[in-house]
Every structure is written in structure tokens, then in C-alpha cells.
C-alpha positions as a LaTeX table, in Angstrom:
\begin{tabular}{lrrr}
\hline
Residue & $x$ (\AA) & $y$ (\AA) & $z$ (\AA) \\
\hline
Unk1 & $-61.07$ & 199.32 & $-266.93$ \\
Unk2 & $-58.85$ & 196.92 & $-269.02$ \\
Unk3 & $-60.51$ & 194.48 & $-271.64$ \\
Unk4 & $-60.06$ & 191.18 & $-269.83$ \\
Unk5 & $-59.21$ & 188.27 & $-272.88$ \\
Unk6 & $-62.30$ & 186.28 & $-273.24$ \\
Unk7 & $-62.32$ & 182.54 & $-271.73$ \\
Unk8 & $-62.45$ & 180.73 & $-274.73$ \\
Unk9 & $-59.31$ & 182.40 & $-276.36$ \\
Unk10 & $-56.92$ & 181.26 & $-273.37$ \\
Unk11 & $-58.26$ & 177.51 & $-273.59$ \\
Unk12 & $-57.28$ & 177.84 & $-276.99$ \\
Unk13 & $-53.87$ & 179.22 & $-276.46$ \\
Unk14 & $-53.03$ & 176.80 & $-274.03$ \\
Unk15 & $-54.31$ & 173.92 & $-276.07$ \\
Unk16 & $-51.85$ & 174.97 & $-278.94$ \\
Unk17 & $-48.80$ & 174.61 & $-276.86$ \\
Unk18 & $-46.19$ & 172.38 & $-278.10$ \\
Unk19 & $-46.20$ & 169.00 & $-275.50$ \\
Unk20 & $-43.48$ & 168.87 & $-272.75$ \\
Unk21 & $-40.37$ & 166.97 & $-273.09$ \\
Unk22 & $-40.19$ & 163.40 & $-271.15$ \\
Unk23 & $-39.05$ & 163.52 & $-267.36$ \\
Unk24 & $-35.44$ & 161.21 & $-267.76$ \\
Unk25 & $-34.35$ & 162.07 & $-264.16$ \\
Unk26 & $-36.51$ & 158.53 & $-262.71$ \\
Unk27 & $-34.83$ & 155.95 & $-264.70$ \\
Unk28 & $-31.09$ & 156.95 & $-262.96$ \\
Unk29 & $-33.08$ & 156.53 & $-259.45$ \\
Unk30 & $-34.88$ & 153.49 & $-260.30$ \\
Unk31 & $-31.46$ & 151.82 & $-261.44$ \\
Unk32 & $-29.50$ & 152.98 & $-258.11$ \\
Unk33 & $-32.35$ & 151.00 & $-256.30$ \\
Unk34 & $-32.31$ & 147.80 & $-257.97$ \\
Unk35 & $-28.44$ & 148.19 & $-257.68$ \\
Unk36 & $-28.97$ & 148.63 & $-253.99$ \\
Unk37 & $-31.49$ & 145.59 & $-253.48$ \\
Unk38 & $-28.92$ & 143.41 & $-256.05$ \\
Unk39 & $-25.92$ & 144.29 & $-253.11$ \\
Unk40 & $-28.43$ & 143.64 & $-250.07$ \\
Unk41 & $-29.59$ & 140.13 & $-251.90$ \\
Unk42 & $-25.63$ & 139.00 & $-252.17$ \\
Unk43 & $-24.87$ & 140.38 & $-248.87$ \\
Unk44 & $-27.83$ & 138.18 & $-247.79$ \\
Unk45 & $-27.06$ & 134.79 & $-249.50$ \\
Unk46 & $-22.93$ & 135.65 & $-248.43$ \\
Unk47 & $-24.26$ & 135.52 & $-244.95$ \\
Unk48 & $-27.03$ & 132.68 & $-245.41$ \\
Unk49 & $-23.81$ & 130.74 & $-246.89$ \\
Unk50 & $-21.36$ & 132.24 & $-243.91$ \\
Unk51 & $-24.00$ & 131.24 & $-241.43$ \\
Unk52 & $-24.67$ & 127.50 & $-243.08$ \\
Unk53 & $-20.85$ & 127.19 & $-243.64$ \\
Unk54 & $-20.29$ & 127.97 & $-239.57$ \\
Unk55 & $-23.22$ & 125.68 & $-238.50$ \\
Unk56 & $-21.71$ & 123.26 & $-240.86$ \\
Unk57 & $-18.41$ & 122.94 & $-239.86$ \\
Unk58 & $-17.69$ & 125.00 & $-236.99$ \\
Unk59 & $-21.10$ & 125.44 & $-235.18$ \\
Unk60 & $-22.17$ & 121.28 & $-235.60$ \\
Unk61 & $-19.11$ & 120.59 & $-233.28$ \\
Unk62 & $-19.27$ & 122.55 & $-230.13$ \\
Unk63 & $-22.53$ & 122.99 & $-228.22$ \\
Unk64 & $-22.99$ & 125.81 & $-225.76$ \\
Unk65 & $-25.20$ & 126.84 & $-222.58$ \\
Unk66 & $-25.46$ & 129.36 & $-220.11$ \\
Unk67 & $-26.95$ & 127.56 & $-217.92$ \\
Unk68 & $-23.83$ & 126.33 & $-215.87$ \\
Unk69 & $-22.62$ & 127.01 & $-212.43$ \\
Unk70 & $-19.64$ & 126.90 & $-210.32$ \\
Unk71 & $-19.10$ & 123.92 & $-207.44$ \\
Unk72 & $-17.11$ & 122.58 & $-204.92$ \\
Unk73 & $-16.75$ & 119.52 & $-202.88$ \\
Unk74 & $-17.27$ & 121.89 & $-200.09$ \\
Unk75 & $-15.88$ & 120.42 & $-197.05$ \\
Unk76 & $-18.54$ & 120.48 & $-193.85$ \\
Unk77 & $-16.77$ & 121.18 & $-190.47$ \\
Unk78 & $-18.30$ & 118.96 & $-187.39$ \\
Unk79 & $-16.56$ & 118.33 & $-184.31$ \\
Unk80 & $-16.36$ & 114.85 & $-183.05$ \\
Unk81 & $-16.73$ & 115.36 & $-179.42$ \\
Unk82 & $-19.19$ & 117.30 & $-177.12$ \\
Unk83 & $-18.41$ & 119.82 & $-174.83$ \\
Unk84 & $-18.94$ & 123.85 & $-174.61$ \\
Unk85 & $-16.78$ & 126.03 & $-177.66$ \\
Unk86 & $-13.87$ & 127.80 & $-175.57$ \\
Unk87 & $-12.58$ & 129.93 & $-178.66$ \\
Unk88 & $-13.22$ & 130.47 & $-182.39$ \\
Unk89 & $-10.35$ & 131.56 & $-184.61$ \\
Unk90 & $-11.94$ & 132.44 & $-187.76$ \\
Unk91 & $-14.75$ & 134.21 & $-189.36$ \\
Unk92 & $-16.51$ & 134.24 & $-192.88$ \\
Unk93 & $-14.40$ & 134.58 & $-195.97$ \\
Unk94 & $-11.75$ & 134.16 & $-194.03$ \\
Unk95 & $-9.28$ & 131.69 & $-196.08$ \\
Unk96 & $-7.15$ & 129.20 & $-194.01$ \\
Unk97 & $-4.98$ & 126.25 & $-194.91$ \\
Unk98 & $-5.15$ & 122.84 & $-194.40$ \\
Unk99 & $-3.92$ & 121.87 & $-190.43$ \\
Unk100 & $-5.08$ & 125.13 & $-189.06$ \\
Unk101 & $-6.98$ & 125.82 & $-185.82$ \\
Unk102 & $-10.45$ & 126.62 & $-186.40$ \\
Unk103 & $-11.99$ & 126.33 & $-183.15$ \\
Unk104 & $-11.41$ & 124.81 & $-179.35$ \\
Unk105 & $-13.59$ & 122.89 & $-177.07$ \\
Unk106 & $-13.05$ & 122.82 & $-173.35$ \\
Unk107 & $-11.09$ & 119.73 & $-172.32$ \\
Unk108 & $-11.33$ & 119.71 & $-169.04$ \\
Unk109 & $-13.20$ & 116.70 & $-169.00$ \\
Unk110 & $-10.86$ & 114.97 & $-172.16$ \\
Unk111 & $-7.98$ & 115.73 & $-169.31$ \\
Unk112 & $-9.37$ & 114.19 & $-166.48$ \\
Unk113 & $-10.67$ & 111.46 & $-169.29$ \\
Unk114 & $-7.03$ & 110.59 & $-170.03$ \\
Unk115 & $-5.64$ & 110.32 & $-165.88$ \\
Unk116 & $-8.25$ & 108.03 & $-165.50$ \\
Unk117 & $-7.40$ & 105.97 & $-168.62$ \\
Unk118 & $-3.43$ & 106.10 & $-167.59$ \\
Unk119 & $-4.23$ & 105.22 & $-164.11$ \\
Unk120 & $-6.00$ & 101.76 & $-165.55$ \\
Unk121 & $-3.65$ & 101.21 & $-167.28$ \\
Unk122 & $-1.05$ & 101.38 & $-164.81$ \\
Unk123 & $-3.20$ & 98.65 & $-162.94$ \\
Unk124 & $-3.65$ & 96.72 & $-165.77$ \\
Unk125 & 0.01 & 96.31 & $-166.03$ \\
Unk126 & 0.64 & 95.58 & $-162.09$ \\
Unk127 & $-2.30$ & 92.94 & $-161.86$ \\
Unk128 & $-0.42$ & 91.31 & $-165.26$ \\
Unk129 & 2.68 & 91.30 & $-163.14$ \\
Unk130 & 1.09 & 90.01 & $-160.54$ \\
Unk131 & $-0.17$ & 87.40 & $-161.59$ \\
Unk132 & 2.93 & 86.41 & $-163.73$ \\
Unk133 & 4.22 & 86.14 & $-160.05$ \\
Unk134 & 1.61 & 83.71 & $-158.31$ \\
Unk135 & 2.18 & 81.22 & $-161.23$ \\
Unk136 & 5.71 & 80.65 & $-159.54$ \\
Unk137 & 4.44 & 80.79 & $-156.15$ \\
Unk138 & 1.56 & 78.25 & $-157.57$ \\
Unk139 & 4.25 & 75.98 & $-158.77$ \\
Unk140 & 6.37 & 75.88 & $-155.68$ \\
Unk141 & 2.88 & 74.88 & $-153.81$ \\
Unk142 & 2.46 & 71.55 & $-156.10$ \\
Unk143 & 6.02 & 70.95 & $-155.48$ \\
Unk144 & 4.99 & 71.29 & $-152.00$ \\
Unk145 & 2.06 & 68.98 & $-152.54$ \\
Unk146 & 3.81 & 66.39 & $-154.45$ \\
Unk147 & 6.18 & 66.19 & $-151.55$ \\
Unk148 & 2.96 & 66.12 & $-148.73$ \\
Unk149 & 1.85 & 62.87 & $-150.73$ \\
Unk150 & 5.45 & 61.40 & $-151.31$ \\
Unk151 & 5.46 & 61.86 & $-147.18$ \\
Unk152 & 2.19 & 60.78 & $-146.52$ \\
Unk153 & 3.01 & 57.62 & $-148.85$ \\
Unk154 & 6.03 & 56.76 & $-146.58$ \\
Unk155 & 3.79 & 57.01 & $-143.57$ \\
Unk156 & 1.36 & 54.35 & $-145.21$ \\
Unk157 & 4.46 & 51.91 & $-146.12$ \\
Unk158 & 5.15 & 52.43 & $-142.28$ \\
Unk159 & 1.50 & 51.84 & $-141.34$ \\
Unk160 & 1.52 & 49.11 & $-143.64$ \\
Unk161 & 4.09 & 47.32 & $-141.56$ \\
Unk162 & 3.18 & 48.04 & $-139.14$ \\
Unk163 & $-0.50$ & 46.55 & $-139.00$ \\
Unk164 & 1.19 & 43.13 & $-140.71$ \\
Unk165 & 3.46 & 43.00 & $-137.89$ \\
Unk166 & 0.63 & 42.95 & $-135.25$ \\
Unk167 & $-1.55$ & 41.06 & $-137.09$ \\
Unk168 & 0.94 & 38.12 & $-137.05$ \\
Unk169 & 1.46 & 38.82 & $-133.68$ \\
Unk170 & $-2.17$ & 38.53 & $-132.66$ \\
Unk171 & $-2.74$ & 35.71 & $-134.95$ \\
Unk172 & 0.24 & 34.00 & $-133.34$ \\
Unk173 & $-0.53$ & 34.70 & $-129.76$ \\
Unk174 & $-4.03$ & 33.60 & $-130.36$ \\
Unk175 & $-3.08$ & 29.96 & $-131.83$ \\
Unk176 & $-0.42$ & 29.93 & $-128.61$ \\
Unk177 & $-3.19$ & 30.83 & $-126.24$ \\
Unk178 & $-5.27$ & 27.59 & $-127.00$ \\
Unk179 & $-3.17$ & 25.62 & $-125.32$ \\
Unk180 & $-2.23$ & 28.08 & $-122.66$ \\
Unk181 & 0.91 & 28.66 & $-123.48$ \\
Unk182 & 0.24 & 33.01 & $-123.73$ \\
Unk183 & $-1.27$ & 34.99 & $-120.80$ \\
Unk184 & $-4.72$ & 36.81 & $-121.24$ \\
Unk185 & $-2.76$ & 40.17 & $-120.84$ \\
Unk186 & $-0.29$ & 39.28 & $-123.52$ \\
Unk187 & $-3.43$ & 38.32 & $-126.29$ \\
Unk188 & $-5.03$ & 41.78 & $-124.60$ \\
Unk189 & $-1.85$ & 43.56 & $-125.53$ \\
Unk190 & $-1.70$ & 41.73 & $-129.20$ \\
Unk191 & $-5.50$ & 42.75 & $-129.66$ \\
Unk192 & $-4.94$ & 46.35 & $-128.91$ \\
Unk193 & $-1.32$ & 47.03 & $-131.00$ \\
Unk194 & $-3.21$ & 44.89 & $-134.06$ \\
Unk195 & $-6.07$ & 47.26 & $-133.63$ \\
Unk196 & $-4.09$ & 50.73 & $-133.04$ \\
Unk197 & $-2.08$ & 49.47 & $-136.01$ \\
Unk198 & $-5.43$ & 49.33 & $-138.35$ \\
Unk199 & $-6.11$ & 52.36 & $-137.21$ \\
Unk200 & $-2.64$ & 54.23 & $-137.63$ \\
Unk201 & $-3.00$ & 52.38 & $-141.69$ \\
Unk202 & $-6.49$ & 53.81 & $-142.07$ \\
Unk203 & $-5.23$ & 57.63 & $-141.17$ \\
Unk204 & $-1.91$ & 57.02 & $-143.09$ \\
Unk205 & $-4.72$ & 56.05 & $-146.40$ \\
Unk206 & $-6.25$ & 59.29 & $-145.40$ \\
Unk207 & $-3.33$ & 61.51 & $-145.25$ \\
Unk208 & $-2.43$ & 60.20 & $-148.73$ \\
Unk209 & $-5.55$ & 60.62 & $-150.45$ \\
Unk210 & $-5.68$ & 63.98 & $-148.64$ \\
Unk211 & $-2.06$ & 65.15 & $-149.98$ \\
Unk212 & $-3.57$ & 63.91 & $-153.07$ \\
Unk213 & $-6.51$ & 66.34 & $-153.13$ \\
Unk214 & $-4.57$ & 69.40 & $-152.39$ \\
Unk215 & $-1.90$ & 68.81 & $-154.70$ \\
Unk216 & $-4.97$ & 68.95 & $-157.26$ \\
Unk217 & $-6.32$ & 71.72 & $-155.83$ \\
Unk218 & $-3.09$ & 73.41 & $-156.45$ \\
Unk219 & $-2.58$ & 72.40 & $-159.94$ \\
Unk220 & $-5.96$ & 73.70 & $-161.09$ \\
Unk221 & $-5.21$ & 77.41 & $-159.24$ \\
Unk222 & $-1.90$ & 77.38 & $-161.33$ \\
Unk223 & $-3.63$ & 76.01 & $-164.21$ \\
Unk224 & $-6.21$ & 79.08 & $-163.81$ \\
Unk225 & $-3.44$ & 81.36 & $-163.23$ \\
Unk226 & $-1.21$ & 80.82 & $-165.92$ \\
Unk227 & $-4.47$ & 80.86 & $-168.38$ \\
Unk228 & $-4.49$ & 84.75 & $-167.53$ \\
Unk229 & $-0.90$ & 84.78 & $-168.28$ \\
Unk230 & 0.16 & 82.01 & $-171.14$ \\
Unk231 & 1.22 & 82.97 & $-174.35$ \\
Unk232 & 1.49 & 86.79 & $-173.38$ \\
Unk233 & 3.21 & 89.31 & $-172.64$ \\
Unk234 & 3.03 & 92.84 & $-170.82$ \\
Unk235 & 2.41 & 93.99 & $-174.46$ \\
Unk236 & 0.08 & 91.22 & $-175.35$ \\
Unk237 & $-1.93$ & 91.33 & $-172.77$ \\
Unk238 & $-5.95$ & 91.46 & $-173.42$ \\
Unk239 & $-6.17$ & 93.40 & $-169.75$ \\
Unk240 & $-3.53$ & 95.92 & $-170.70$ \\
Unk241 & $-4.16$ & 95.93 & $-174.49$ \\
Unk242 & $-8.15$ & 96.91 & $-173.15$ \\
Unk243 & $-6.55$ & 99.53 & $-170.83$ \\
Unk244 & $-3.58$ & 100.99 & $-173.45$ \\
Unk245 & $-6.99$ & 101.15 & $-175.76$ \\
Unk246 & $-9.07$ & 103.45 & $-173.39$ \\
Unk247 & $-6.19$ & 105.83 & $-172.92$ \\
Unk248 & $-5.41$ & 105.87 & $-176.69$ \\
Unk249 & $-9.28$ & 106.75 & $-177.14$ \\
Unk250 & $-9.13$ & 109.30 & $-174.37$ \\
Unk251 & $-6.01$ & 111.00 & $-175.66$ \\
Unk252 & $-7.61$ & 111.08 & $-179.33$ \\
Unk253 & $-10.63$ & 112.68 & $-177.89$ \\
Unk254 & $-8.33$ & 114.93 & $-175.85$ \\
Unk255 & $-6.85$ & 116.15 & $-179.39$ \\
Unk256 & $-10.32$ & 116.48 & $-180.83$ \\
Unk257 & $-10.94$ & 119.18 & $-178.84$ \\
Unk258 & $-8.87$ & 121.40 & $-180.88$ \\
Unk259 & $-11.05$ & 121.38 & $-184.34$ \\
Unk260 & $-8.29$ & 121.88 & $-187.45$ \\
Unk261 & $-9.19$ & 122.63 & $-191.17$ \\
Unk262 & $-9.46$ & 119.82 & $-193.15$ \\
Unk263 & $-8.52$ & 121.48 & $-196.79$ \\
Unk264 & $-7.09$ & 124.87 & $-198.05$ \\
Unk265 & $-9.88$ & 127.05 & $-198.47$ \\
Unk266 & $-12.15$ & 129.80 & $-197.36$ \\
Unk267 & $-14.51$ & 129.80 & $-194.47$ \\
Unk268 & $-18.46$ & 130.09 & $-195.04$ \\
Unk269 & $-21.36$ & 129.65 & $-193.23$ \\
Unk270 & $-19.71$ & 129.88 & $-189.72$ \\
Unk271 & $-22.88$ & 129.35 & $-187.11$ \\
Unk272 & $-20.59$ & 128.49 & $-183.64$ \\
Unk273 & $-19.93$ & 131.21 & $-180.88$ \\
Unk274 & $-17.67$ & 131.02 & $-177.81$ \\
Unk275 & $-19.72$ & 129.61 & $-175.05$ \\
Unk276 & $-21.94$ & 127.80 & $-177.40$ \\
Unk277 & $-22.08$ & 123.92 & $-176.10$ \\
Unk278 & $-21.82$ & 121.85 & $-179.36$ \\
Unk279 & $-22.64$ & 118.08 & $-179.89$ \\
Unk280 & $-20.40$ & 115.89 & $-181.92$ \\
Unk281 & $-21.71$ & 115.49 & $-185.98$ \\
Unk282 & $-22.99$ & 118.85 & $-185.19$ \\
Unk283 & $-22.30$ & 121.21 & $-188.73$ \\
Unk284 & $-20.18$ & 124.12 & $-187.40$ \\
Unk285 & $-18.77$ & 125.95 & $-190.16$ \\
Unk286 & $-18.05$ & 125.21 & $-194.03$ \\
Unk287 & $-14.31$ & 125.37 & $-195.88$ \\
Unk288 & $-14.66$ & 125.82 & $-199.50$ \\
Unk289 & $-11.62$ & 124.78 & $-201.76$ \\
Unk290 & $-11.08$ & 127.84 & $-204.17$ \\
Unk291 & $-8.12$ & 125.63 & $-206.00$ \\
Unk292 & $-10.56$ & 122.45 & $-207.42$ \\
Unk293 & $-13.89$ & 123.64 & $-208.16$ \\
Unk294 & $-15.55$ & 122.74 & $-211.18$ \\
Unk295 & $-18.76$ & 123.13 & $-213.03$ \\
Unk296 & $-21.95$ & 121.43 & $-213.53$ \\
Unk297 & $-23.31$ & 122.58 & $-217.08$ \\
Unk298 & $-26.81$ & 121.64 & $-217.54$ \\
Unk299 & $-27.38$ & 121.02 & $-221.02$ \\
Unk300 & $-30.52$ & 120.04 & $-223.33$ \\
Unk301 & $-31.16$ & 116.09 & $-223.84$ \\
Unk302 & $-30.52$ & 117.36 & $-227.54$ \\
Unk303 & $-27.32$ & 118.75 & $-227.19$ \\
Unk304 & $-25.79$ & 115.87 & $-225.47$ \\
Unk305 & $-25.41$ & 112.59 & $-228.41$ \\
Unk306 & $-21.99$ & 113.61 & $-229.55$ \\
Unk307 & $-20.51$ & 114.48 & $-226.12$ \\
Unk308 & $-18.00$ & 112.45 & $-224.14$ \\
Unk309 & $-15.66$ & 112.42 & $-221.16$ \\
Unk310 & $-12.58$ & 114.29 & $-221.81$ \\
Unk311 & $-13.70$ & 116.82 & $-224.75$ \\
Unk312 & $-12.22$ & 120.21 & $-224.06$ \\
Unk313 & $-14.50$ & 123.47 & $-222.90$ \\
Unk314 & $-13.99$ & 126.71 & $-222.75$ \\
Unk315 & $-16.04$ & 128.66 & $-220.21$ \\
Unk316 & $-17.10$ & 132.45 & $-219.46$ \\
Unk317 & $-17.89$ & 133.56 & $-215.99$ \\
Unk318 & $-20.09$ & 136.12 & $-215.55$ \\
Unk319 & $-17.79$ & 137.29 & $-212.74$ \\
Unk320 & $-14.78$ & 138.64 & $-215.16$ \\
Unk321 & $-17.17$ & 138.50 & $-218.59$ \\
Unk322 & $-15.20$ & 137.90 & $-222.03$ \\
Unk323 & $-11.97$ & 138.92 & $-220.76$ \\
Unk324 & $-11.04$ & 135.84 & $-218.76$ \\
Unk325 & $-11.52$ & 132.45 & $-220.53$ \\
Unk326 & $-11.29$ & 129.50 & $-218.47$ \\
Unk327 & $-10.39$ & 125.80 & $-220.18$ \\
Unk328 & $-11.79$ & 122.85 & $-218.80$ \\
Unk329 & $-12.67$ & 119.33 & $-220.14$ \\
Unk330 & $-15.69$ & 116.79 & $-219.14$ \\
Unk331 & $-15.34$ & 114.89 & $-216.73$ \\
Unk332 & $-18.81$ & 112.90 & $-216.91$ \\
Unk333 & $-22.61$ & 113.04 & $-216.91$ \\
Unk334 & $-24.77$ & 113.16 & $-214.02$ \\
Unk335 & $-26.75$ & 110.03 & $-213.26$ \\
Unk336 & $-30.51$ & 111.92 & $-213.96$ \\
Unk337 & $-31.64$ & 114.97 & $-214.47$ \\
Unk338 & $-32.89$ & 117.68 & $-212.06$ \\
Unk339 & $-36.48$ & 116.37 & $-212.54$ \\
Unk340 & $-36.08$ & 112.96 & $-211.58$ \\
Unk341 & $-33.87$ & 113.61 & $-208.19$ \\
Unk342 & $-36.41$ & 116.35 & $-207.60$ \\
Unk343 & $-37.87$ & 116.59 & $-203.81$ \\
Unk344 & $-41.89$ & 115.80 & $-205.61$ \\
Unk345 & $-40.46$ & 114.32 & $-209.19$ \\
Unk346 & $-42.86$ & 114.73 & $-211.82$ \\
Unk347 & $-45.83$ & 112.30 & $-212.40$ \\
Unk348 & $-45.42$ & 112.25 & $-216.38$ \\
Unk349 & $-47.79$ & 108.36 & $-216.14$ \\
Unk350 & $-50.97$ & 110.07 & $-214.93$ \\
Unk351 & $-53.04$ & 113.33 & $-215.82$ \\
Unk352 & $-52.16$ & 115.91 & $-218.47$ \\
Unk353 & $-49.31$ & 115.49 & $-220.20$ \\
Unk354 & $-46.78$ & 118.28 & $-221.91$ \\
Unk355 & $-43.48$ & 117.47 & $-223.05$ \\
Unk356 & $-40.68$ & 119.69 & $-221.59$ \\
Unk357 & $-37.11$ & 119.30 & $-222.74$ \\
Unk358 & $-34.82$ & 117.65 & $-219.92$ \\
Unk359 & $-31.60$ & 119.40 & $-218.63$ \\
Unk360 & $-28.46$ & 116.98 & $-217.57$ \\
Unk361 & $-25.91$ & 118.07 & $-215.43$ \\
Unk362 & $-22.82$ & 117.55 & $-217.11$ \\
Unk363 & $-19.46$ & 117.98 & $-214.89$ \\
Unk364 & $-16.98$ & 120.35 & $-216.08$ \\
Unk365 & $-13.12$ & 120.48 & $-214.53$ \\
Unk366 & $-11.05$ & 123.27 & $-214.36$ \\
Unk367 & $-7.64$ & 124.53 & $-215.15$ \\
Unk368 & $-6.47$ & 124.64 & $-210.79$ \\
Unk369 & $-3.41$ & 127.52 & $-212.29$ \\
Unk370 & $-6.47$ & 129.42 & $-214.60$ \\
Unk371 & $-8.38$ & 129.45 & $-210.77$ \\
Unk372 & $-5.68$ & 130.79 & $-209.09$ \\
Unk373 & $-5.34$ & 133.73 & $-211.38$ \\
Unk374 & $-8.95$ & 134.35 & $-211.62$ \\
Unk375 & $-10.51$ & 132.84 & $-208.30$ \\
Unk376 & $-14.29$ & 131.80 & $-208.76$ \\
Unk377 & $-16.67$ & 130.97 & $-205.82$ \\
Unk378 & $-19.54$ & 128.61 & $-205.41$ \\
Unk379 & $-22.78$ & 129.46 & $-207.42$ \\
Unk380 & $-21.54$ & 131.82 & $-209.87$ \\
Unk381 & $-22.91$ & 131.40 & $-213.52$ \\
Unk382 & $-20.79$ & 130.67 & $-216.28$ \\
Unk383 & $-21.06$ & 129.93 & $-220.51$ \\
Unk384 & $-20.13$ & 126.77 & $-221.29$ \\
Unk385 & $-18.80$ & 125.42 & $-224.83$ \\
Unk386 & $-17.68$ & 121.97 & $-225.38$ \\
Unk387 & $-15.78$ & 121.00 & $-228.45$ \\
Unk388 & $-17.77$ & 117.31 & $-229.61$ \\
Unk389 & $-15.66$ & 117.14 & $-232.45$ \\
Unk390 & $-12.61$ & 114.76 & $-230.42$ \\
Unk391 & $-14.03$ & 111.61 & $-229.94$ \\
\hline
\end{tabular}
């Protein structure tokens, strides 16, 4: 067995070792880092200043939301008469222009409506005429009349004379038969022709006073006629205008039974069926214009001081994404905000209070030509940008 060296003797060998050289390789590494923190500090501050230069200059003058959607002054379809739904010509998403037939009523009734109508008129019109016709048979009656009184006065000049005559005669005859010089019969005979003579006076009085009366009674039925008649025409007429009136309103609701489309657009919300009976004001269908929508951007209270009316905006639609840009401008601010047209509005004078930041609707037109290239429909979300830096 080998002499192993004794414990002491290696401590001391290892003791009288030179010492080891200095480890340079950490001062390189150290270097490289602080290099590498000195480039991530400037790239840092480059895009602090990048960032403060864009907020500055570019990002202080536009202000941005998504929370913006698409609308439409959606027209709402209602027919104006009643009456049961004989056909239906279109169906959902269906896009129709403006003039075309939508849907029929049955106007079997709005037929018989307008006979009716034209057959009171055709009265009207013959009762005008008519009477226009028994003013000049009126007027030849107070002719007539005028010459019944210009007769009857003739009569009473002859009645006249007649009584004057016999009253001489009697008073004659009756001075004469004093001293007997006239017979009993002859004063008998003056009596009698005095008295028939009063008597013949007193009718001829009547017969005038009676000529009189229907002479007057014959003015005031001419009088009455021509008041229907005076001043008009066939044209004029209130009778016939009344009557031309109900057929115009019959024929119009004739032609209401054919329903048209009001705008160019597409077709939502259809709820009519054939056979359906619907009642006029009744909501039938929806046409949405695809070529003037616009948008209603609802923006933060602190967003809003520098815009105005007529800044340009750019908007996104989440429909097409980045690749379609549409270009707008506003066209004014809403008159509240959501909260205070709200169904329940909020009760911010009573209870607990917590601030929440208000949202106005802000409406945003658009570009009709950018619409018809890239079509957008009602209640899609868009990104809106508005440049606040034209005043």
C-alpha cells in the first residue's frame, strides 16, 4: 500500500500557489448592457416626444369614437283606406323604387264608392239646371201678375164710374121724387144699380189688392230661386262643387287602394298577407333608403367643445373594416343626450349620486356616391373621426 502525502503538506502546497489572474470577460458584458438600456431610454423619450408631438398637433384636432351607428329616415308604409289586402308584391330585402306597387286592397267598395259619387253629381248638375230654368218661368209669372193688377186696376176705374154714375142718379131721382115728379119703381131701380154698383167697386178693390198679393207671392219664389242660382255657374255651384268633391274623394280613395313606394329603397319589416283586412294608419311594411343614410356618433361631453357643423369625418364600418373609408361631415348635435330622452330618465336631484360621463348624439352625413359603392344598412357600427381643427 502506497504512502498517502500527509494532510498538512497539501494545505501547504496549495497555499503557496501563485494567485489567479483577474476575470476581464464581465466588464465587455456589463458595457453591451448599459449600451442596450442607453438605446431603449432614446427609443423611449423618441416615442414619448413622437407620441406628445401627435397629441400635440395631430391628435388635439380630431376626436374619435366607436360608438356610432348607421340611420335612415326610414320611411313607414300605411295604407290610407280600409278594406281586405288582395295581393302583395314584395317581400323582405327586396329593393324597389320610388312609384312602385307594393300592395293592393280590394276596391270593390272604392268602385261602387265612385258610381254613387258620379251619379250625385250628375243630379247636382240637372237640379242646377233646373232651377236656372224656373227663374225664367218665375219671371214670366210676375209679368203675368203685373198684368192681373194692371187688369184688375182697369176694372176698378170701371167700377169707379160706375158707382158715381148711380150715385148721381139715385141722388137725383131722390130730390125729383119729393115733389113727385119720379115713380117709386124708378127710385127702386136707382137704389138697386147705386147699390150693385158699390158692390161691383168693392170686388173690383178686391181683385186689385188680390193681383197685388200674388204678384208678391211671385216675386219672392223668383227671389228664392234665383238665390240658389245668382252669381254662379254650373262650375260654381256650392251643390255641384259639394257633389264634384265627393267623387274627387271617392276616386282618390279608389287609387289608394293600390299602395305605391314612397322612396327608392329596400323593403323591411313586411307584416301584411293576402287576405289580411287592414285599417287605414295601420304600419304595413318599412322602405329603407340605402342612398341617404347617415350616422349618429355618440360622443363624450368632453370630446365635443371644439366641434361644429360642417367639420369633415372620416368613418370605418365594421361591415368592410379598414379597407373602405367613408367621408362625411357634421351635420349637427342632437338636442339631449340618451339619458335625458330616456323612457325612466335618471333622478340625478334625489338619492345617491355618481357622476357618469354623458354621450351626445352627434349627426354624421354621408358621401350618397361612397354608399353606392359600399352600401351600408341600418344599425351597423362604425369609427368615427372628426377633424375640429376647421372652424
Amino acid at each position: 500500500m502506497a504512502d498517502q502525502p500527509e494532510p498538512h503538506i497539501a494545505q501547504d502546497a496549495r497555499a503557496n500557489r501563485p494567485p489567479a489572474a483577474p476575470d476581464n470577460r464581465a466588464t465587455p458584458r456589463n458595457a453591451q448592457r448599459k449600451k442596450l438600456l442607453g438605446g431603449l431610454a432614446v427609443v423611449v423619450l423618441l416615442l414619448g416626444a413622437l407620441f406628445w408631438l401627435y397629441q400635440h398637433f395631430i391628435g388635439a384636432n380630431h376626436v374619435s369614437t366607436d360608438n356610432a351607428y348607421v340611420g335612415a329616415d326610414t320611411a313607414q308604409v300605411t295604407p290610407l283606406v280600409a278594406g281586405p289586402v288582395a295581393t302583395v308584391r314584395v317581400a323582405n330585402t327586396q329593393r324597389v323604387r320610388r312609384g312602385d306597387i307594393l300592395v293592393t286592397i280590394d276596391d270593390s267598395d272604392a268602385r261602387i264608392a265612385v258610381a254613387r259619387a258620379e251619379a250625385e253629381l250628375m243630379t247636382a248638375e240637372r237640379r242646377f239646371s233646373q232651377t236656372r230654368a224656373t227663374s225664367g218661368a218665375l219671371q214670366a209669372q210676375v209679368a203675368a201678375r203685373q198684368a192681373d193688377i194692371a187688369r184688375a186696376r182697369a176694372q176698378l176705374i170701371e167700377a169707379e164710374a160706375d158707382y158715381d154714375k148711380a150715385r148721381i142718379d139715385l141722388d137725383r131721382r131722390q130730390r125729383l121724387a119729393r115733389s113727385g115728379a119720379v115713380s117709386g119703381d124708378e127710385l127702386t131701380s136707382a137704389t138697386n144699380a147705386f147699390a150693385a154698383a158699390r158692390a161691383k167697386l168693392i170686388v173690383a178693390q178686391s181683385a186689385v189688392t188680390q193681383a197685388q198679393s200674388t204678384r208678391s207671392s211671385a216675386e219672392g219664389e223668383l227671389n228664392a230661386n234665383e238665390a240658389l242660382v245668382r252669381g254662379t255657374t254650373l262650375a260654381t255651384n256650392p251643390e255641384v262643387a259639394a257633389a264634384r268633391a265627393r267623387l274627387d274623394q271617392a276616386r282618390l280613395d279608389l287609387a289608394r287602394t293600390v299602395i305605391r313606394a314612397p322612396i327608392d329603397g329596400v323593403i323591411a319589416q313586411r307584416q301584411v298577407q293576402v287576405g289580411q283586412r287592414v285599417a287605414a294608419g295601420t304600419p304595413i311594411m318599412s322602405v329603407v333608403p340605402l342612398d341617404s343614410m347617415y350616422v349618429d356618433a355618440n360622443f363624450k361631453e368632453g370630446q365635443l367643445a371644439k366641434v361644429r357643423a360642417g367639420q369633415p369625418v372620416e368613418l370605418i364600418s365594421d361591415l368592410y373594416g379598414g379597407d373602405v373609408t367613408y367621408h362625411g361631415h357634421v351635420v349637427g348635435f342632437a338636442g339631449g343626450t340618451g339619458s335625458a330622452f330616456a323612457i325612466i330618465p335618471a333622478q340625478n336631484a334625489t338619492g345617491n349620486w355618481i357622476k357618469v360621463v354623458q354621450r351626445l348624439p352627434v349627426r354624421i352625413s354621408l358621401d350618397p356616391r361612397e354608399l353606392k359603392a359600399h352600401p351600408l344598412r341600418v344599425g351597423l357600427s362604425m369609427e368615427a373621426e372628426i377633424d375640429v381643427s376647421r372652424r
